[in-house]
N, CA, C and O of each residue as an XYZ file, in Angstrom:
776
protein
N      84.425    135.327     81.846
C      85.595    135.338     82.685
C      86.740    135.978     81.908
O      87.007    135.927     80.707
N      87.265    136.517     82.793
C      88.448    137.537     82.009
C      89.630    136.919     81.574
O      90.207    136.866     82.660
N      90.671    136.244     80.504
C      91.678    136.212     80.835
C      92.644    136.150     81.811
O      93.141    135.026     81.889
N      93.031    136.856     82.484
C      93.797    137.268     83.673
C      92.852    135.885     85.040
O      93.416    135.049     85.746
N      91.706    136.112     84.953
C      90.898    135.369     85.986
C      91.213    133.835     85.012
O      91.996    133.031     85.517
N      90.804    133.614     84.124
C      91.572    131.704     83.819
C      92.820    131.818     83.779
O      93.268    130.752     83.357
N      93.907    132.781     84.063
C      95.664    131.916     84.033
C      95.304    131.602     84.856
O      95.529    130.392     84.851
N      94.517    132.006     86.254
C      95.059    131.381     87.759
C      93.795    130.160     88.357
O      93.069    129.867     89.307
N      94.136    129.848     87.240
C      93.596    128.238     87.358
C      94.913    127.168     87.396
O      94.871    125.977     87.706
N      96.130    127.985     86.972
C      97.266    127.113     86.690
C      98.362    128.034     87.379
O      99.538    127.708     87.542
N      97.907    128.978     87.676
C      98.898    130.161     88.376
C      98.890    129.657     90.223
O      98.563    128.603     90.769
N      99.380    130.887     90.730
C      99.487    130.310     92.143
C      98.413    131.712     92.574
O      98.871    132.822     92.846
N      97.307    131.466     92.567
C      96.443    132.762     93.061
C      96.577    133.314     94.709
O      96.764    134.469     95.089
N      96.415    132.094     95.513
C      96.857    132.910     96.554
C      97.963    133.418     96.797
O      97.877    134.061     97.843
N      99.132    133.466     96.291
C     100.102    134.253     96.085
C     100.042    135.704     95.770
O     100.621    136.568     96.428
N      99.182    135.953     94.546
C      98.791    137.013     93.873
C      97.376    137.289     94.527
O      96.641    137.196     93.544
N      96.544    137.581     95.633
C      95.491    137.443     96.684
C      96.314    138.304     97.710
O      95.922    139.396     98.121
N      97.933    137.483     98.223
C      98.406    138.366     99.025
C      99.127    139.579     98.464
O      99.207    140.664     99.039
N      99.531    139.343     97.533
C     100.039    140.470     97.021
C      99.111    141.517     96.985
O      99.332    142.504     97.686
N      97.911    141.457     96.148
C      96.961    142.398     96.278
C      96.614    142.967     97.707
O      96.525    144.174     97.934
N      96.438    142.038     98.591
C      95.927    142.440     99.625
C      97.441    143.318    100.691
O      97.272    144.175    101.558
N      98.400    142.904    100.365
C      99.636    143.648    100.828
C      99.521    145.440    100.088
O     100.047    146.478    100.491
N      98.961    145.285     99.351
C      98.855    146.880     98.271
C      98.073    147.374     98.537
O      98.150    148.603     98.525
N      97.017    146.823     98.883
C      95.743    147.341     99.930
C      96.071    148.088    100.770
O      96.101    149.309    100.619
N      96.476    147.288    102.141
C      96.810    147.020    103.268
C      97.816    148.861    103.225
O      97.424    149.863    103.822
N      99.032    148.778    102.394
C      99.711    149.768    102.217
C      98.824    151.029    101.537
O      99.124    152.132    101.995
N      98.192    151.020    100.917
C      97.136    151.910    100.289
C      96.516    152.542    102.100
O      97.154    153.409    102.696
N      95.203    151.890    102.710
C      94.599    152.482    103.157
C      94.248    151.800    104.749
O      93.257    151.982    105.456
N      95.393    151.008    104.978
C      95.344    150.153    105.939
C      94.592    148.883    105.909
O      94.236    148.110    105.019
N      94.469    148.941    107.273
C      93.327    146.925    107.357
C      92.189    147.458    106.920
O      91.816    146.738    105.994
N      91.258    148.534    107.121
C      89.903    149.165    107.173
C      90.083    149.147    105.360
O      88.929    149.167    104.932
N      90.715    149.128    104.599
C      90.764    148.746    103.191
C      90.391    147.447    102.546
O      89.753    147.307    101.503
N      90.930    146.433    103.394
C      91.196    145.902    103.354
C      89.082    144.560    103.074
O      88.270    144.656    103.994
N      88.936    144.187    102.583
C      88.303    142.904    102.519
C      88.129    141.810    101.175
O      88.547    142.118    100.059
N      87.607    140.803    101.393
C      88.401    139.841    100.323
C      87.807    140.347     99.011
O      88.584    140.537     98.076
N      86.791    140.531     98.888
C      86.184    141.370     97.628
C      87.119    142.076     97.105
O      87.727    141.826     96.064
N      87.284    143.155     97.955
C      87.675    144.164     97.169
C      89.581    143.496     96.914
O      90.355    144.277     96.362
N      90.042    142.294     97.296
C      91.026    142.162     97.393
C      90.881    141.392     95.392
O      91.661    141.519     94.448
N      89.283    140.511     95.519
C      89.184    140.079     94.307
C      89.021    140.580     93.218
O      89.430    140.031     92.195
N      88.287    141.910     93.220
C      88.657    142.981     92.416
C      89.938    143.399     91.336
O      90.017    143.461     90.109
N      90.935    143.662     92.516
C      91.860    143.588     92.006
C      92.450    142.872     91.674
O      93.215    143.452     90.903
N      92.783    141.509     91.703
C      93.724    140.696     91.593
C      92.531    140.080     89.963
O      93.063    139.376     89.104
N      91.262    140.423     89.845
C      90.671    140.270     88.665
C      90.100    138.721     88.273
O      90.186    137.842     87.415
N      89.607    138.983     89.252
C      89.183    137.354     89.518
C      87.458    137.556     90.129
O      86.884    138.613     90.392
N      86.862    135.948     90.238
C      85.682    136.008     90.604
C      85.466    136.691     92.006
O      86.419    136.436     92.742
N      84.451    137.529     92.641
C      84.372    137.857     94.209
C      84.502    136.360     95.366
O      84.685    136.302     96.582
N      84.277    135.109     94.140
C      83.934    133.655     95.591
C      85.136    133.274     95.869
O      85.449    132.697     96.910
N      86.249    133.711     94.526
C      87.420    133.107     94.523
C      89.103    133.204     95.469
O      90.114    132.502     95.515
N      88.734    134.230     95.982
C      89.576    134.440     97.524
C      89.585    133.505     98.533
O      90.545    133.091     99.184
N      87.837    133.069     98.629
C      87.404    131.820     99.590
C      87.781    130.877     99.777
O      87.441    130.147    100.709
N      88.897    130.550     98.613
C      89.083    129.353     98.192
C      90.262    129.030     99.257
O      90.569    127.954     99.770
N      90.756    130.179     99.400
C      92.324    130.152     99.963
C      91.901    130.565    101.623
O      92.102    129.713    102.488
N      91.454    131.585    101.911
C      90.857    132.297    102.826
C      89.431    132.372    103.385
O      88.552    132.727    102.600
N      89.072    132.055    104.754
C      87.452    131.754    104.379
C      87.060    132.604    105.194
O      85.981    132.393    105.747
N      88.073    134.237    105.626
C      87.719    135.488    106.059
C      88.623    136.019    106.545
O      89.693    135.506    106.873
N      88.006    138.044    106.730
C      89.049    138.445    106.188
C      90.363    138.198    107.244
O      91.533    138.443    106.947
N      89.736    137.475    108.979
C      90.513    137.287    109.677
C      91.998    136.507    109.037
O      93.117    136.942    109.310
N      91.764    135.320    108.171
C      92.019    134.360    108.079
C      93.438    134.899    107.203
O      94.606    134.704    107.540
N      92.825    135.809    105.684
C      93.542    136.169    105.070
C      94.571    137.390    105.789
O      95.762    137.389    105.479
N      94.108    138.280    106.627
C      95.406    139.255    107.720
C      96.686    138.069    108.200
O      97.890    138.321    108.223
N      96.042    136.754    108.557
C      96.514    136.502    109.757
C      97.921    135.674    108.414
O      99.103    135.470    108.689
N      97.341    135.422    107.278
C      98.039    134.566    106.092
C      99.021    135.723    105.890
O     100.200    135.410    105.729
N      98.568    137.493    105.872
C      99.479    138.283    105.136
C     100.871    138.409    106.263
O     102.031    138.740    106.015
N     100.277    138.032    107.475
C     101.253    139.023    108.428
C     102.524    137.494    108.804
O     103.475    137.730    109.549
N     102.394    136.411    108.349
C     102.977    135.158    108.036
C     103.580    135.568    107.217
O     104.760    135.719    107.532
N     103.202    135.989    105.729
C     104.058    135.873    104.860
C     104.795    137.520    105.381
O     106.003    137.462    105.149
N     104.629    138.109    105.641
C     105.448    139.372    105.766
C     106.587    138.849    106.824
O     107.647    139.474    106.868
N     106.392    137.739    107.658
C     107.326    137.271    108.479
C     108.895    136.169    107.835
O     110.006    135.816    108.232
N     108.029    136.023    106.687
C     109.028    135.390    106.013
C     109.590    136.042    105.020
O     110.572    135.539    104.473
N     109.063    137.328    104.576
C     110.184    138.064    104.105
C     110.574    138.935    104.689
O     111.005    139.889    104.041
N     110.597    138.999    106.367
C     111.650    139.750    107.271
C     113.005    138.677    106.961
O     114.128    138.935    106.530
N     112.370    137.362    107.383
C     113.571    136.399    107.786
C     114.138    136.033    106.523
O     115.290    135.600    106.564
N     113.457    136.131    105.181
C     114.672    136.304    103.802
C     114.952    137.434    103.756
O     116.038    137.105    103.279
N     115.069    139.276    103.823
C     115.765    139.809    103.825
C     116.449    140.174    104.826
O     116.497    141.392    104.992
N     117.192    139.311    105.811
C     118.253    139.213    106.419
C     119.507    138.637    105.476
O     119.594    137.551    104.903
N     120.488    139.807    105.524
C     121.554    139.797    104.862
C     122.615    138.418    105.027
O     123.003    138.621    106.178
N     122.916    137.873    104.837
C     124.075    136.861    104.952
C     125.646    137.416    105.676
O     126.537    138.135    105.225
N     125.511    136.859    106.700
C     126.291    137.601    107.722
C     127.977    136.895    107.712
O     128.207    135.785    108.193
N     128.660    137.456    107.305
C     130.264    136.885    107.184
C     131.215    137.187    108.094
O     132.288    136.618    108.291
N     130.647    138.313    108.746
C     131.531    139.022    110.008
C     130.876    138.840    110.992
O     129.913    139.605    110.961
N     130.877    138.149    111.981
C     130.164    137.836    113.167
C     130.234    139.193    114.074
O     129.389    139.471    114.925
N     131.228    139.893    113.800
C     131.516    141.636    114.662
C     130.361    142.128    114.035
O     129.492    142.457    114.843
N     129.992    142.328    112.519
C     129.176    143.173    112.282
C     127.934    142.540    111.985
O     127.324    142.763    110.939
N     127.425    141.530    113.126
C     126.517    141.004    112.647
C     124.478    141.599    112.979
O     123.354    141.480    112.492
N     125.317    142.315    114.285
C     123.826    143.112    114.539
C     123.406    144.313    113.852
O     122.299    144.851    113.861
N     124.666    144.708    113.146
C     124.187    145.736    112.252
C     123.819    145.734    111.229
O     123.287    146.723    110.725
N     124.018    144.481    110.540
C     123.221    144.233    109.658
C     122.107    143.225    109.437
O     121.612    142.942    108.346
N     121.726    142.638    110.826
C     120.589    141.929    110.932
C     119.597    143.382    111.151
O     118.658    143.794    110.470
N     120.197    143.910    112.318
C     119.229    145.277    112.470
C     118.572    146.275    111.270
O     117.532    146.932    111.308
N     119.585    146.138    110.182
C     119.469    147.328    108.905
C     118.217    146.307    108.524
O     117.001    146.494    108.555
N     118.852    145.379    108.227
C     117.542    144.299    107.402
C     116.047    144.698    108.117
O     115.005    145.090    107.592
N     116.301    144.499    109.174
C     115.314    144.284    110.039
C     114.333    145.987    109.488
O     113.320    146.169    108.812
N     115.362    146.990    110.256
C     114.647    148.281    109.838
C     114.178    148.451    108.577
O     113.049    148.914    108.418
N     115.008    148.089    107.454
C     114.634    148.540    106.234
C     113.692    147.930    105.563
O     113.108    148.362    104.569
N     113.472    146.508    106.318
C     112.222    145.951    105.858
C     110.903    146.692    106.169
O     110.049    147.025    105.347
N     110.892    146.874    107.395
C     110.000    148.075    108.456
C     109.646    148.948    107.070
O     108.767    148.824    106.217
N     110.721    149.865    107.248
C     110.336    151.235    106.525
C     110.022    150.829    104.825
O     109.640    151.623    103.966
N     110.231    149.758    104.692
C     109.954    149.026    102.673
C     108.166    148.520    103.221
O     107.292    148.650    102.364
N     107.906    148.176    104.104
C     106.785    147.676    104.085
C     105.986    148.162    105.788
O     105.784    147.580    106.854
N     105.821    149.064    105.422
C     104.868    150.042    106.751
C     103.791    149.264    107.208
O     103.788    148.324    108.002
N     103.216    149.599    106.819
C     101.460    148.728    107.275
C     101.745    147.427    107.395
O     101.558    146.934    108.507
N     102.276    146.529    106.268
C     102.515    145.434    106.590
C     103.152    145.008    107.819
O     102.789    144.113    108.581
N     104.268    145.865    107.911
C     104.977    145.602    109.422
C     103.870    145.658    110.661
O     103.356    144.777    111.350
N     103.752    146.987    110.626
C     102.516    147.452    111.975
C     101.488    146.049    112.185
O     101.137    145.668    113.302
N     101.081    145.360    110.884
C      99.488    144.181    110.812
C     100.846    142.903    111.780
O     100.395    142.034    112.527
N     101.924    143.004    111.627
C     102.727    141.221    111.624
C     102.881    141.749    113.511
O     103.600    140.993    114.164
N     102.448    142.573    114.049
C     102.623    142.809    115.194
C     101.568    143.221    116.436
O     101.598    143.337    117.662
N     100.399    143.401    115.071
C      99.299    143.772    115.579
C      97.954    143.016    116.060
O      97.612    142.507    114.993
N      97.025    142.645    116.961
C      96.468    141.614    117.333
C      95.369    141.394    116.050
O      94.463    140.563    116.122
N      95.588    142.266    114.870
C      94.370    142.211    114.163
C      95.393    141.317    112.812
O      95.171    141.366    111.602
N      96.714    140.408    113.647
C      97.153    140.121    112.598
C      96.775    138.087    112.903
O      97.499    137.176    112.502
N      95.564    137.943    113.638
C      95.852    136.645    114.206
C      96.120    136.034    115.835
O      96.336    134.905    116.276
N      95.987    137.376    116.455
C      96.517    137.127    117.856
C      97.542    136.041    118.633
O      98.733    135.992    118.327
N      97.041    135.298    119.522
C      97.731    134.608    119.622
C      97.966    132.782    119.201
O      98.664    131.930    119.750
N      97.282    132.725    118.313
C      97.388    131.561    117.058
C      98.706    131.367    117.207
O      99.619    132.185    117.321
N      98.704    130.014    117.192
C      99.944    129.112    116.478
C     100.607    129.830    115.723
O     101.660    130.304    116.149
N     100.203    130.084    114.493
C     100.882    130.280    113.235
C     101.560    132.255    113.834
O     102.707    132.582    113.531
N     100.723    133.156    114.552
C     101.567    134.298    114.659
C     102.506    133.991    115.249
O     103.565    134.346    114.730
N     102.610    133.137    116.701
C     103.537    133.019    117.792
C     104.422    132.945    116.917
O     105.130    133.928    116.698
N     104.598    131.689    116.172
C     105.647    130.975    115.263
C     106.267    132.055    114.397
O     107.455    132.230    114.125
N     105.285    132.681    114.057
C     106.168    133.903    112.833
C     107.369    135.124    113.690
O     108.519    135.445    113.392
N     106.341    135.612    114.979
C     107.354    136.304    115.652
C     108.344    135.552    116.156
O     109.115    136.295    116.762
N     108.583    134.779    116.184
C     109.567    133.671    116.725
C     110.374    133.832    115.843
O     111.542    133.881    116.230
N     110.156    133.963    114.514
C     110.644    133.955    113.629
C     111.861    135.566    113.587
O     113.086    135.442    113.598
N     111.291    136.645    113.551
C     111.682    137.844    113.435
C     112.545    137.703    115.199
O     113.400    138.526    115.528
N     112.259    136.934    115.817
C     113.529    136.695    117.419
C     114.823    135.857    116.282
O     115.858    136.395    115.891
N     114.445    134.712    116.016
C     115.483    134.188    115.533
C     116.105    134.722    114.280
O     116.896    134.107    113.565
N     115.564    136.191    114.058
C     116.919    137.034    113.253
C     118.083    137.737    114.109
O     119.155    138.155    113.672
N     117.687    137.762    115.234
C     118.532    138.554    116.014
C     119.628    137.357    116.508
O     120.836    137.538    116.663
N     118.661    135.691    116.779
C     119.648    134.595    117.205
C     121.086    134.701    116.008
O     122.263    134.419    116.234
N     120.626    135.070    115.071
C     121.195    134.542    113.431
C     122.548    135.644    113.900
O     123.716    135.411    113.589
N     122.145    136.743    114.622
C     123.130    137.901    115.073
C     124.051    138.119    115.576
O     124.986    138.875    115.310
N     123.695    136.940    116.973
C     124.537    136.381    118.019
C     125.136    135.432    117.942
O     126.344    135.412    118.174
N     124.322    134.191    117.528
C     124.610    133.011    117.554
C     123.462    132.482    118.229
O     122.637    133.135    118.868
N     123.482    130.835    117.968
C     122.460    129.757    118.789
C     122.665    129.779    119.767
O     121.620    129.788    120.417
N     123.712    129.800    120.485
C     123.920    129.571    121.965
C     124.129    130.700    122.535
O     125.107    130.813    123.273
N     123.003    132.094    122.252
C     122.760    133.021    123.106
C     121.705    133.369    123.723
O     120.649    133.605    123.136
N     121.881    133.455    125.171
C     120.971    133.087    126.182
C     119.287    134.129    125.605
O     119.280    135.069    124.811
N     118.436    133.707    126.113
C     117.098    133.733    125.658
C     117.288    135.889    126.048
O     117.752    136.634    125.185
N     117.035    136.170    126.796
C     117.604    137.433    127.360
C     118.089    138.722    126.512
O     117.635    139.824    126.207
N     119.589    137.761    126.243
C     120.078    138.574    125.125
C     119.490    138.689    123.630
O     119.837    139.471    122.745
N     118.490    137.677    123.601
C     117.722    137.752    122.036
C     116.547    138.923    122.207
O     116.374    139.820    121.383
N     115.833    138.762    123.332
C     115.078    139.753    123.651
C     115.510    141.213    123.837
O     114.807    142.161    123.488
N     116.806    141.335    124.454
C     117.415    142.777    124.311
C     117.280    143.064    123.264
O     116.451    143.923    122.963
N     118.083    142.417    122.301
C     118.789    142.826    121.196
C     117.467    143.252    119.831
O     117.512    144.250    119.112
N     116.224    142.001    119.799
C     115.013    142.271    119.320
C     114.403    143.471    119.698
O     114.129    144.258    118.791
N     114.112    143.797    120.946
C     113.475    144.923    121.679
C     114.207    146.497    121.140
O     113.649    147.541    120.804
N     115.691    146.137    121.231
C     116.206    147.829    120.937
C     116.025    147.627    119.146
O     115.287    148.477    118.649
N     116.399    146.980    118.528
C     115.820    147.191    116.804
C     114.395    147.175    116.358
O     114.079    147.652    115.268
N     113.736    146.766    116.975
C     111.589    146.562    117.389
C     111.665    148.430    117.195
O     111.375    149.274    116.347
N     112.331    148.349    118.768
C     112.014    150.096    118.996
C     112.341    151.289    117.679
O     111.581    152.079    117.119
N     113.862    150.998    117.489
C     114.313    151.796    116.725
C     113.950    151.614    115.182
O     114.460    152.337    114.326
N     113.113    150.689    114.904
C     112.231    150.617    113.764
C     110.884    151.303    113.983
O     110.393    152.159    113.247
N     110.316    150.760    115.197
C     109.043    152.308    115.536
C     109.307    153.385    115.184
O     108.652    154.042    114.375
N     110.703    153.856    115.963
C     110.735    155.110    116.138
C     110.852    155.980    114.592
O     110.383    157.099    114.379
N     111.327    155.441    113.980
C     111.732    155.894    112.298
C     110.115    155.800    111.806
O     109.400    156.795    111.687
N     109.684    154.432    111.546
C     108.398    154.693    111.333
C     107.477    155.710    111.575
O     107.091    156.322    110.579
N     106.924    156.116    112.922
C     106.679    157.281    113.403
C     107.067    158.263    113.551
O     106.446    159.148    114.141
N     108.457    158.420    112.948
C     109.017    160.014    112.665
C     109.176    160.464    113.954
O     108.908    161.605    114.331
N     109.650    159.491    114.691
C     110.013    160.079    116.565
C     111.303    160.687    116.839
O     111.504    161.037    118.002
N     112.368    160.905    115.828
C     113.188    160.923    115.700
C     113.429    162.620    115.598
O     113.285    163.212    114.529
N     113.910    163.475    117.171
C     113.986    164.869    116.701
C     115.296    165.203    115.443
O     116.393    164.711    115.180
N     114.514    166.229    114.940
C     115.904    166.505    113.538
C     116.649    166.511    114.141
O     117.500    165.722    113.731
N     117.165    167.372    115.741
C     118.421    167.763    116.314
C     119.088    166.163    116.158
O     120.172    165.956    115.612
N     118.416    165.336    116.615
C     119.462    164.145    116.630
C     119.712    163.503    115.488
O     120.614    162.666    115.474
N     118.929    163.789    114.274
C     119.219    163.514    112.487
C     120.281    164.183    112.365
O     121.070    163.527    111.685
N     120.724    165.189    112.686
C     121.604    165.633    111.853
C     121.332    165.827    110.490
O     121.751    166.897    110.049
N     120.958    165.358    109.982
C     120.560    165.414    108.312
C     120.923    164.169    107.577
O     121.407    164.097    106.447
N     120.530    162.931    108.617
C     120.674    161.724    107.895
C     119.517    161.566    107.547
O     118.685    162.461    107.696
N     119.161    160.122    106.887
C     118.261    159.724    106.552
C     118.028    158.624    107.259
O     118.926    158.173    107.971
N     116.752    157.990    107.183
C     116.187    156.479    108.212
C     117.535    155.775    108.123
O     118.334    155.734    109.059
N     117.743    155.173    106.816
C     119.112    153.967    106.904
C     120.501    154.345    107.436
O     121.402    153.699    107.972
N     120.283    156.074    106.969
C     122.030    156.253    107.771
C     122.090    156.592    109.415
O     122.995    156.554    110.248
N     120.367    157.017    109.466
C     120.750    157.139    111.192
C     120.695    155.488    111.620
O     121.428    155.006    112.484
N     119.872    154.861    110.989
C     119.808    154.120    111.951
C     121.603    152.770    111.779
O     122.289    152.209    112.633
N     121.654    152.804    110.329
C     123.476    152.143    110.775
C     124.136    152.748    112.151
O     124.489    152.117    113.147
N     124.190    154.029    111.930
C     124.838    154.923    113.041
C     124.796    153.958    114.195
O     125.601    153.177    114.702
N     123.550    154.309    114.414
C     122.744    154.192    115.704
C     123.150    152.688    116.066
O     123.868    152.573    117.059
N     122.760    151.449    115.348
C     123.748    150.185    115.401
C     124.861    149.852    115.409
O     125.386    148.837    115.868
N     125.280    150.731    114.878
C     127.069    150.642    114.989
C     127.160    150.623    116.158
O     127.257    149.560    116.772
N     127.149    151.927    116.806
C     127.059    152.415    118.303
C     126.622    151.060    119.265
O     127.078    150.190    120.007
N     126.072    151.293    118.993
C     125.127    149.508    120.183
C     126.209    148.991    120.057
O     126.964    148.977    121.029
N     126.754    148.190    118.341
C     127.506    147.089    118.742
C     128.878    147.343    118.697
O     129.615    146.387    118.936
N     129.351    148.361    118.456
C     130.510    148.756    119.923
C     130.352    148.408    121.356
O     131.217    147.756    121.941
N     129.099    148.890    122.027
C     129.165    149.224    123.556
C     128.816    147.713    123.804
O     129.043    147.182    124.890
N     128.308    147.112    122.845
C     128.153    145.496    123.336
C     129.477    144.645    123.459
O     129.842    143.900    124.369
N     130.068    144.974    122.299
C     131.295    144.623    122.211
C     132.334    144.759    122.955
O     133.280    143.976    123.033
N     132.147    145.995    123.655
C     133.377    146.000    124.401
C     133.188    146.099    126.048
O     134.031    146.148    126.944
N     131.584    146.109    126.084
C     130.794    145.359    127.322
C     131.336    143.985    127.584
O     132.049    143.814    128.573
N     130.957    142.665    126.506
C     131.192    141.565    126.570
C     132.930    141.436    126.271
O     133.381    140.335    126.586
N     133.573    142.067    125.910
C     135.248    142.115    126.441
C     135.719    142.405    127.743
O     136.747    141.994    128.282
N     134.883    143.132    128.166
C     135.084    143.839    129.742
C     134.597    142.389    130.898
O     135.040    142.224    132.035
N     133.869    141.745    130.377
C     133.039    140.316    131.190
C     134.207    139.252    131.337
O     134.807    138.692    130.420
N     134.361    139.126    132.495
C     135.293    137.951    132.984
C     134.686    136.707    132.397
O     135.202    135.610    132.608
């Protein structure tokens, strides 16, 4: 046994399991992806993934959880309630474009379908947008507001974005732009509301 394979007798291996398998995942997609080759790398026995994961369903459905919880920790700490969708949104995107594949698996049915534990995680990535508005904004407006940053994180991802409308920004500066904009017209939508 290697070194590296006895620290994580005292280490936190499935931690370092997802990590590997997140580097995978970004390497060559899910089709990369199985616990072997996840044990490989992380330099450990081939049985020893099992321990945590007892397939490779099990371990997707563990990665696209934890990728949900570091959407909802890199959401910025919001002090200006005016500028609060623009920087739940940046978070939101820049997590997207920091972690590609991972994003695409936390949305994808090959991440767990509709299990407990996914519902709960996307619930999770809604209640960044609540964090935006506030608690006491109607179910509706969380879904708008999720749906147009969802999109405009696709769209960057997939390079949907014609240059004519880049201008010659980049992902983070079009897309501030592009949020700013929203939360103006929201803003002065919901000023205009009796």
């Amino acid at each position: 046994m290697s070194t590296s394979a006895r620290s994580y007798h005292h280490g936190d291996l499935r931690t370092r399991l997802l990590d590997v398998a997140e580097e995978l995942l970004e390497e060559g997609g899910v089709g990369a992806l199985s616990l072997r080759e996840v044990a490989r790398r992380a330099d450990v026995s081939h049985n020893a993934p099992y321990r945590h994961f007892a397939s490779k369903d099990e371990l997707l459905a563990a990665l696209a959880a934890s990728g949900f919880d570091g959407l909802a920790a890199s959401r910025a700490d919001i002090s200006d309630p005016r500028n609060a969708l623009v920087e739940s949104g940046l978070a939101y995107v820049r997590f997207a474009l920091e972690h590609r594949a991972l994003f695409r698996l936390m949305f994808s049915g090959a991440a767990g379908g509709e299990s407990g534990e996914s519902v709960a995680s996307e619930a999770s990535a809604a209640a960044m947008m609540r964090g935006a508005f506030g608690d006491d904004t109607p179910g509706d407006a969380l879904i708008s507001s999720w749906s147009f940053v969802h999109g405009l994180a696709g769209l960057l991802l997939d390079d949907q974005v014609p240059a004519g409308l880049r201008v010659g920004r980049d992902d983070e500066t079009l897309a501030r732009d592009v949020l700013t904009l929203t939360a103006r017209a929201l803003d002065a939508g919901l000023a205009d509301t009796p």
